[in-house]
TORKOL-4160 file (C-alpha; in steps of 0.2 Angstrom, whole numbers, padded with zeros to 4 digits, m for minus):
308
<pt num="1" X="m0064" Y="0166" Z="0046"/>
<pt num="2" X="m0066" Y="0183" Z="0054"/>
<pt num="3" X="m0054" Y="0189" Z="0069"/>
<pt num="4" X="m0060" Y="0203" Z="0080"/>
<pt num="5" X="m0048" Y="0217" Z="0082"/>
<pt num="6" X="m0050" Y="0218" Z="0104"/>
<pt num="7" X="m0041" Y="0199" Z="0101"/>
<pt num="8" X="m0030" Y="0200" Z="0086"/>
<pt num="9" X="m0013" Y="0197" Z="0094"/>
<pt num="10" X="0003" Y="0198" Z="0080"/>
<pt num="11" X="0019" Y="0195" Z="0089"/>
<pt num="12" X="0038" Y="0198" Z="0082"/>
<pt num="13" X="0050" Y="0189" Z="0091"/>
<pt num="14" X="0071" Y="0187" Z="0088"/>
<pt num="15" X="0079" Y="0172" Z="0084"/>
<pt num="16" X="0091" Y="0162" Z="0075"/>
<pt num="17" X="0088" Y="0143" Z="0071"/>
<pt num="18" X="0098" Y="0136" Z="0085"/>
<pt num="19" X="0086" Y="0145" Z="0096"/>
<pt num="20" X="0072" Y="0143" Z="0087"/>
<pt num="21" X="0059" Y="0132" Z="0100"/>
<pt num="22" X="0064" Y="0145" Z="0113"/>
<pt num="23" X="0057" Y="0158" Z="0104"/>
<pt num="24" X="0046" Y="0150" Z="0094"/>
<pt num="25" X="0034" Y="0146" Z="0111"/>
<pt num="26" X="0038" Y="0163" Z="0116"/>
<pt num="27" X="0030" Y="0170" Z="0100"/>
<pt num="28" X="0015" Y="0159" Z="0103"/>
<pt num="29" X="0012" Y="0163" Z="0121"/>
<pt num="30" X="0013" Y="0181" Z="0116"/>
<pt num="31" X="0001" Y="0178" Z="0102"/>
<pt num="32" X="m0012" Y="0171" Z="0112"/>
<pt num="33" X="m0007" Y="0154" Z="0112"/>
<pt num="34" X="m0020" Y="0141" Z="0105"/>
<pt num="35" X="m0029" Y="0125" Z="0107"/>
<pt num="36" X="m0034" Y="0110" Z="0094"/>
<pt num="37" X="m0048" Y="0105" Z="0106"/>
<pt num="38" X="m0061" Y="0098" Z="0097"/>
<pt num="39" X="m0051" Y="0093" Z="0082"/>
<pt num="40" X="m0045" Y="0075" Z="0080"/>
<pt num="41" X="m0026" Y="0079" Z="0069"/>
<pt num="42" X="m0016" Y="0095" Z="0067"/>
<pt num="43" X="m0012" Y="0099" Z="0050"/>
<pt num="44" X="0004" Y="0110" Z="0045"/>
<pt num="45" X="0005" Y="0117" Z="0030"/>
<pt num="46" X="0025" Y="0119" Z="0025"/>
<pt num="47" X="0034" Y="0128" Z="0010"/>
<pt num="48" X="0042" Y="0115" Z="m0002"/>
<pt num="49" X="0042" Y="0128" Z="m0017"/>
<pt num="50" X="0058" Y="0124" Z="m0028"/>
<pt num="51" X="0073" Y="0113" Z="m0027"/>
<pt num="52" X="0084" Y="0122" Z="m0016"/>
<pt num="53" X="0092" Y="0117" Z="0003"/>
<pt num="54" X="0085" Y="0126" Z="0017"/>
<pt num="55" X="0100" Y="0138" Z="0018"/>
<pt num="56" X="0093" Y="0147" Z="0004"/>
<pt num="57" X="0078" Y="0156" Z="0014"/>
<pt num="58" X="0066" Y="0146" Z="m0001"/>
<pt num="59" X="0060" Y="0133" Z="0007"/>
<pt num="60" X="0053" Y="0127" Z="0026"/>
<pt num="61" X="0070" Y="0123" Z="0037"/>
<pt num="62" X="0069" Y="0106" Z="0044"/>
<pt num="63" X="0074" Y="0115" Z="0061"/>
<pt num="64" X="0061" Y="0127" Z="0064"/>
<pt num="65" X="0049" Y="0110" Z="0060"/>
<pt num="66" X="0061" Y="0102" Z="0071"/>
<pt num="67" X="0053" Y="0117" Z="0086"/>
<pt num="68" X="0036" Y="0117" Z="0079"/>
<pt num="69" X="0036" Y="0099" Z="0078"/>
<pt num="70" X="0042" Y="0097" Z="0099"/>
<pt num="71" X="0032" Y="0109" Z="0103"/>
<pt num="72" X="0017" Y="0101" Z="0097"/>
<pt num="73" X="0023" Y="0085" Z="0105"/>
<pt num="74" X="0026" Y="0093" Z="0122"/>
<pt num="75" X="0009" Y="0101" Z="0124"/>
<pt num="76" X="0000" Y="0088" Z="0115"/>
<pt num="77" X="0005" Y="0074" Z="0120"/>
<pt num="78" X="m0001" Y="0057" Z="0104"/>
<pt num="79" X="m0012" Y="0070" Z="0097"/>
<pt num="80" X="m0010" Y="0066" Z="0077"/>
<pt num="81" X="m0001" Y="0077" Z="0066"/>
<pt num="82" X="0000" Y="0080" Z="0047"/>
<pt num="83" X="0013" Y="0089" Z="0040"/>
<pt num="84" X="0009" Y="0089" Z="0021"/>
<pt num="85" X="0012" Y="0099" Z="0003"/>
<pt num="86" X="0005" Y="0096" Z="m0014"/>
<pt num="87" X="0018" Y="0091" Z="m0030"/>
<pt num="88" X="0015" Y="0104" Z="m0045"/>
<pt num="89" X="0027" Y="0107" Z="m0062"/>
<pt num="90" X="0041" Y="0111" Z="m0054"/>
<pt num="91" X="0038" Y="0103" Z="m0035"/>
<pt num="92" X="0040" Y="0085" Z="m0031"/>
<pt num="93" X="0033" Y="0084" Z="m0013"/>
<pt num="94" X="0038" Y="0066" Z="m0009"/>
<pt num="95" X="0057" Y="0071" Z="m0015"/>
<pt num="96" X="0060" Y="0087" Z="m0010"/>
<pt num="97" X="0053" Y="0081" Z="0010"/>
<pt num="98" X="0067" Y="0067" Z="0010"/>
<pt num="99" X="0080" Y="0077" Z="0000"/>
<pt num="100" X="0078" Y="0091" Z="0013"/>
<pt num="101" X="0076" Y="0084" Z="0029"/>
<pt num="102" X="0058" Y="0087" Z="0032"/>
<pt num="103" X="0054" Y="0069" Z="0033"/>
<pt num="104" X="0068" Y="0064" Z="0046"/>
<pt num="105" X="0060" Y="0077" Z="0055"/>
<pt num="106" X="0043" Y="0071" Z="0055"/>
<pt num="107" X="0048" Y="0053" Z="0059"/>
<pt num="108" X="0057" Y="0059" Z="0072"/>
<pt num="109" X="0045" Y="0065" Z="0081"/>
<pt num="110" X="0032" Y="0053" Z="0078"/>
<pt num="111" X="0019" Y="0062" Z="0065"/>
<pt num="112" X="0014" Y="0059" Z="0046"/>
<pt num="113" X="0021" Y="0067" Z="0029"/>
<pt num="114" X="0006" Y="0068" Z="0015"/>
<pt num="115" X="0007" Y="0074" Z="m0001"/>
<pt num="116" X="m0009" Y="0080" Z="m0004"/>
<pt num="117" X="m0010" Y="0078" Z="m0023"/>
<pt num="118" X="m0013" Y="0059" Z="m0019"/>
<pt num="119" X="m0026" Y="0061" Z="m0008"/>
<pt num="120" X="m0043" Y="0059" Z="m0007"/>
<pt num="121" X="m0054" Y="0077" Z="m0012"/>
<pt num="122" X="m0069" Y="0086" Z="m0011"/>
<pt num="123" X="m0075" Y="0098" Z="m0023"/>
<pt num="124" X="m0081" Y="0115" Z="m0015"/>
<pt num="125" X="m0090" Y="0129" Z="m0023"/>
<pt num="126" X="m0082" Y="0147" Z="m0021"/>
<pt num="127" X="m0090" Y="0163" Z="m0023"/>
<pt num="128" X="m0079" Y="0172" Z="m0035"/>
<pt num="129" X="m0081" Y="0178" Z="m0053"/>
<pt num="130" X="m0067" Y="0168" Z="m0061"/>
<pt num="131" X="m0064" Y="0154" Z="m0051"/>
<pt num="132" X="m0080" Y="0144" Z="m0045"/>
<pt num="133" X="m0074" Y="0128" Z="m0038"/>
<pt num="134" X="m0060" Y="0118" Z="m0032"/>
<pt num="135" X="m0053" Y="0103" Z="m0026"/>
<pt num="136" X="m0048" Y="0102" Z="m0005"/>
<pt num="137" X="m0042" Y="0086" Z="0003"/>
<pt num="138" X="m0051" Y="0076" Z="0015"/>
<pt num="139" X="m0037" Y="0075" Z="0028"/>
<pt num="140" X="m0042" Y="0095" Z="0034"/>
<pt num="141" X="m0059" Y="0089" Z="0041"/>
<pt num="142" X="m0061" Y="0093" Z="0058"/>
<pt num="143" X="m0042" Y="0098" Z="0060"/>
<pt num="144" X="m0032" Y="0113" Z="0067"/>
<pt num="145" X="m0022" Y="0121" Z="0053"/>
<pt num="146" X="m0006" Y="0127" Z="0055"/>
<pt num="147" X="0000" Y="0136" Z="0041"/>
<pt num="148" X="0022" Y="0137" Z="0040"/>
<pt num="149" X="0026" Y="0151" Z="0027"/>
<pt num="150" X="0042" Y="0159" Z="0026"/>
<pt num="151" X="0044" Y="0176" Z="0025"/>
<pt num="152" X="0047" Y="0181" Z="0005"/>
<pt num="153" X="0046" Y="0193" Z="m0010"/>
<pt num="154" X="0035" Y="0186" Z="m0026"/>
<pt num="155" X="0037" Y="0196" Z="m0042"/>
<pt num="156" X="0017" Y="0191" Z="m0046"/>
<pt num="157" X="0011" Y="0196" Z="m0030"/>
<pt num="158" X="0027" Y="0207" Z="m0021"/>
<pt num="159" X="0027" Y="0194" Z="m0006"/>
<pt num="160" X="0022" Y="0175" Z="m0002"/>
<pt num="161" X="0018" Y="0172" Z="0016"/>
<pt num="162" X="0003" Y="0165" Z="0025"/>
<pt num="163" X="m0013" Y="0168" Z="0014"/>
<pt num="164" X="m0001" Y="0163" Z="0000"/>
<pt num="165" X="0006" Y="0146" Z="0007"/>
<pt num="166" X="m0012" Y="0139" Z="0004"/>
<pt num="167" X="m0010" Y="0137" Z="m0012"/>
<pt num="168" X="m0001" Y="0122" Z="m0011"/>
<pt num="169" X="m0015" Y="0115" Z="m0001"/>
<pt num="170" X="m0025" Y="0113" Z="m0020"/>
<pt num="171" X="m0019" Y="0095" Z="m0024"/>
<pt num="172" X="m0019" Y="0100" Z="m0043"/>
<pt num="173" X="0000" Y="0098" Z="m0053"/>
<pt num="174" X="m0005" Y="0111" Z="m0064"/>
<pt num="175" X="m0008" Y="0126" Z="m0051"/>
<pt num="176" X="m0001" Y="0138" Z="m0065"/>
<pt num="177" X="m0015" Y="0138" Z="m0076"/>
<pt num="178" X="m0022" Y="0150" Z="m0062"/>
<pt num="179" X="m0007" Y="0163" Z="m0063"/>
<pt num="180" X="m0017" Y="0175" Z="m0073"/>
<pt num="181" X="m0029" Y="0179" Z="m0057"/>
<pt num="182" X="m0017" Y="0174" Z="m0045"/>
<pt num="183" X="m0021" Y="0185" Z="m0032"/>
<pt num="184" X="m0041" Y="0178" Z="m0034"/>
<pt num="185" X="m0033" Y="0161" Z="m0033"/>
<pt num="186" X="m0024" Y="0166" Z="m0018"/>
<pt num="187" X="m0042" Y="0172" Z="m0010"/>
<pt num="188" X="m0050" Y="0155" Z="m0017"/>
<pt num="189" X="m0039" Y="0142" Z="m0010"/>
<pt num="190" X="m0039" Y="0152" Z="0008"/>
<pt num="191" X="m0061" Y="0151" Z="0005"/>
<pt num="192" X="m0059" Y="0131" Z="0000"/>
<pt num="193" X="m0047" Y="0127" Z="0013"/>
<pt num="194" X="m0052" Y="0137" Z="0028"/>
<pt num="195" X="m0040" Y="0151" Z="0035"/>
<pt num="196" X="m0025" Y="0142" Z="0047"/>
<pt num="197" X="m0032" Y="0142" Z="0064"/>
<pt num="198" X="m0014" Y="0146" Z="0069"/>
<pt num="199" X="0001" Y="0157" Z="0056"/>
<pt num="200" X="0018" Y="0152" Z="0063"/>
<pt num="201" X="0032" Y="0163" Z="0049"/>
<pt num="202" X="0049" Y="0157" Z="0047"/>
<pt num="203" X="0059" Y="0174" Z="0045"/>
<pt num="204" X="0076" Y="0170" Z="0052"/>
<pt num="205" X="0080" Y="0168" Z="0033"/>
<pt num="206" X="0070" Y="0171" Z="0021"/>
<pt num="207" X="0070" Y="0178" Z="0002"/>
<pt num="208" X="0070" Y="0195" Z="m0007"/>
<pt num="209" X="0073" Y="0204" Z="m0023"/>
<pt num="210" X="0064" Y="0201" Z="m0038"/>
<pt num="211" X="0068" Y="0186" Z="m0043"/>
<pt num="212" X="0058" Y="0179" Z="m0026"/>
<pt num="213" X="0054" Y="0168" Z="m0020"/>
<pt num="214" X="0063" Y="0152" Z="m0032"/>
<pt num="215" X="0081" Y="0163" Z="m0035"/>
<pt num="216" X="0080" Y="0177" Z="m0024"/>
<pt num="217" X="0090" Y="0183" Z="m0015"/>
<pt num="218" X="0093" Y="0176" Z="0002"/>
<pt num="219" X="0090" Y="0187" Z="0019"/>
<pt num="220" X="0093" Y="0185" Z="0036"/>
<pt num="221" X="0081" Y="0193" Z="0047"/>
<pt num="222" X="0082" Y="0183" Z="0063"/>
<pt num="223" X="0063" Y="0184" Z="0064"/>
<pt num="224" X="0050" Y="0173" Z="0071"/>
<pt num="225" X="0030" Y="0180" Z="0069"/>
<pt num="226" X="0017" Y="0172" Z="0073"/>
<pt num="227" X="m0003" Y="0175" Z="0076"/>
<pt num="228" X="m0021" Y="0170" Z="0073"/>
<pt num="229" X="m0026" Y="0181" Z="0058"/>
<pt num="230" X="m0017" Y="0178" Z="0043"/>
<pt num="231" X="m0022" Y="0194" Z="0034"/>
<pt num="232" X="m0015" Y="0202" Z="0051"/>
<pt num="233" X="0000" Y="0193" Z="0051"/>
<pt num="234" X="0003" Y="0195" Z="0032"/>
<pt num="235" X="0003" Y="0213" Z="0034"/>
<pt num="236" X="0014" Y="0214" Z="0047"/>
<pt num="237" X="0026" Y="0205" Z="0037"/>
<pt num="238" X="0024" Y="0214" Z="0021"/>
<pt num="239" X="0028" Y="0229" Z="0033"/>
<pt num="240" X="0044" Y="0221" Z="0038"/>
<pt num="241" X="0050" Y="0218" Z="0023"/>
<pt num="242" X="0049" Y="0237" Z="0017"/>
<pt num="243" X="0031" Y="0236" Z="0006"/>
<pt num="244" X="0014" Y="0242" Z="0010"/>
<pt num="245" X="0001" Y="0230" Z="0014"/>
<pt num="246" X="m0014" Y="0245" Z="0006"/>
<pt num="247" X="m0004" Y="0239" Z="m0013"/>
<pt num="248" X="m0003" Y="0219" Z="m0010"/>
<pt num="249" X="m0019" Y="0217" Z="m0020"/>
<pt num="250" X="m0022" Y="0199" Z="m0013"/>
<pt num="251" X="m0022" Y="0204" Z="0005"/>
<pt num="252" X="m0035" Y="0217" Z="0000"/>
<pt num="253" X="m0045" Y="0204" Z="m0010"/>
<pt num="254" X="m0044" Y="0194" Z="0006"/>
<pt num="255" X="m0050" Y="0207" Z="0017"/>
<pt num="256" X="m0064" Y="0211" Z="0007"/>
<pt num="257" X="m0070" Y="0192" Z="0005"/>
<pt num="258" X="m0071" Y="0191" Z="0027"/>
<pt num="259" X="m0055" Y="0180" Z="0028"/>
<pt num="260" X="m0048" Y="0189" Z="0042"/>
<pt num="261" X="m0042" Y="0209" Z="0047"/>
<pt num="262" X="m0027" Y="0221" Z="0045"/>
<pt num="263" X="m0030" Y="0228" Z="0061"/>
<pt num="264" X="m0020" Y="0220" Z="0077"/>
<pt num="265" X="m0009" Y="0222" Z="0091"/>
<pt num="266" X="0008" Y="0218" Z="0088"/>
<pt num="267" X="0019" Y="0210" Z="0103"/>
<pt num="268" X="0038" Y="0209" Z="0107"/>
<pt num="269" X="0048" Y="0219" Z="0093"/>
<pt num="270" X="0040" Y="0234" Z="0085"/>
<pt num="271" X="0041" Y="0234" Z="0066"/>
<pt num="272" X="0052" Y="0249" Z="0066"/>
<pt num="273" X="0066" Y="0241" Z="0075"/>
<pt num="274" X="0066" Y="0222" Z="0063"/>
<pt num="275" X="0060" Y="0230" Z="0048"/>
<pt num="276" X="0072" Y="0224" Z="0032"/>
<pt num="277" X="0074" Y="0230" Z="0015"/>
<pt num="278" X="0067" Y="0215" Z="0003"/>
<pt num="279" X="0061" Y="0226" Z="m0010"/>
<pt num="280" X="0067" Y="0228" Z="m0028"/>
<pt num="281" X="0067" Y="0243" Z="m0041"/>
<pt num="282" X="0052" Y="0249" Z="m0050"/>
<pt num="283" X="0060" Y="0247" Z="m0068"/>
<pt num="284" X="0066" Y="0229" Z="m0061"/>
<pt num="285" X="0047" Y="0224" Z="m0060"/>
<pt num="286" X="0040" Y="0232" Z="m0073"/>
<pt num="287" X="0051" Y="0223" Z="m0086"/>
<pt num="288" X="0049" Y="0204" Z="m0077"/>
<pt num="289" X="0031" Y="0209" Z="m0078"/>
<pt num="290" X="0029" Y="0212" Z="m0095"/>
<pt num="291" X="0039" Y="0197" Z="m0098"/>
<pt num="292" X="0029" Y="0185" Z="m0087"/>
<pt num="293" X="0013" Y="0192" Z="m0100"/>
<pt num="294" X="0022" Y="0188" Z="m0115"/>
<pt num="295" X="0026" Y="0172" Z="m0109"/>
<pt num="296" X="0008" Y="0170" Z="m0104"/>
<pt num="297" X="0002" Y="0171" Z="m0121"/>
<pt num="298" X="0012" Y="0163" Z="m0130"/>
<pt num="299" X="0008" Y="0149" Z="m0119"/>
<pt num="300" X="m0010" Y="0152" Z="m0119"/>
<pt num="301" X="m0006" Y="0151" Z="m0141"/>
<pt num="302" X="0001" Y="0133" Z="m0140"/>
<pt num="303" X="m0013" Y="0128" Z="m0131"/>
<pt num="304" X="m0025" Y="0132" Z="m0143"/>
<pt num="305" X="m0015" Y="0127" Z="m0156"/>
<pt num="306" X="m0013" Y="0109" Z="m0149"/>
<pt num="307" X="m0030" Y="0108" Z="m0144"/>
<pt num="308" X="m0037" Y="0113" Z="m0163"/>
């Protein structure tokens, strides 16, 4: 999905979570608002990562759903809403949502928890060199997609935010495989799925550091951004957090693929005033990296050998 620049809207806002659904609406208002007109559910796409509370900046914070979740409710009305996440090696969706929070929350206001690796797909083909198809749940036909990232470092792909939180939208456990091109991966999901319709980022704590996003380090921010575009959004968030969207090769690879712009009018707090130091040394990297690729074959080695 393509956003025109004249309407590409990014807006910061301050918070903390117990004023997160006053400044959550003002953060939508200011980024243009939206409307699910036309669509029969709302999907929201949350972060359930790793096995760690809230508190931790890792995972969604039952209380910014808590906002979302009344907000929808109050502008909406019955309008059906999904909140959903997919299981992989190391998530167990269905756990993590009740050990969390996240599905006292939903109940609470009335809307459906889905684990997407249970649920009925589609195979769609995807334009790209190394990965061809993939699976997509039915449940995002004709709905409006919210996508809820929270606003983290990634030592694969320096930071996980909106374009990244779609990966848990492919219903396969074994997402790993695709680690060696994740940035393509990150590009495919975003052409299977369909770019969110609406990017709400949960930054009043999120992670940094290199060992981000499962045992970073945690950072409070007080941030709320939100927008249409989430190449847009993405780099106004890698900006925030001290890195330079030009050298986050999946952002590029997204722009380059039509999945939305870096260009955009940011709203409320300038960058320069919020910005936050989430970044790691250079050596720090370098040797997690080649670490990650020894690890990588090796694991690539006892494949082959159990499959001879």
């Amino acid at each position: 999905m393509r956003h025109e620049s004249s309407a590409n809207q990014v807006s910061i806002v301050k918070s903390s979570y117990s004023t997160a659904y006053e400044n959550l609406s003002k953060a939508i208002s200011l980024a243009g608002g939206f409307l699910p007109s036309g669509r029969d559910k709302i999907v929201i796409k949350v972060n359930l990562c790793d096995a760690r509370t809230p508190d931790t900046g890792v995972i969604t914070h039952p209380v910014f759903l808590d906002a979302v979740l009344r907000y929808l409710r109050e502008r909406f009305g019955d309008i059906r809403i999904l909140v959903v996440e997919s299981d992989g090696r190391v998530v167990l969706a269905d756990l993590y949502a009740k050990w969390f929070g996240i599905l006292a929350v939903i109940n609470k206001w009335n809307a459906e928890w889905h684990n997407l690796s249970k649920e009925e797909f589609v195979m769609k083909d995807i334009p790209l060199k190394r990965i061809r198809r993939l699976p997509v749940p039915k449940l995002f036909e004709n709905s409006f997609f919210i996508t809820l990232p929270k606003l983290k470092t990634n030592i694969l792909t320096t930071i996980t935010c909106c374009l990244k939180n779609q990966r848990g939208c492919n219903p396969m456990l074994n997402k790993q495989q695709f680690h060696q091109n994740i940035n393509e991966a990150i590009v495919a999901e975003n052409l299977a799925v369909g770019t969110p319709d609406f990017c709400i980022v949960d930054g009043i704590v999120g992670v940094g550091g290199i060992w981000g996003p499962s045992f970073g380090v945690p950072i409070r921010s007080n941030l709320i951004i939100a927008g249409k575009d989430a190449v847009a959004v993405d780099c106004v968030c890698s900006r925030i957090m001290g890195f330079n969207p030009r050298r986050i090769r999946h952002i590029q690879l997204a722009i380059k693929n039509g999945l939305g712009s870096p260009r955009c009018e940011i709203v409320g707090e300038q960058i320069n005033r919020v910005k936050k130091d989430f970044q790691w040394s250079g050596l720090q990297a370098t040797l997690f990296r080649l670490a990650q690729r020894v690890q990588d074959r090796e694991r690539g080695k006892m494949r082959k050998r159990e499959l001879s």
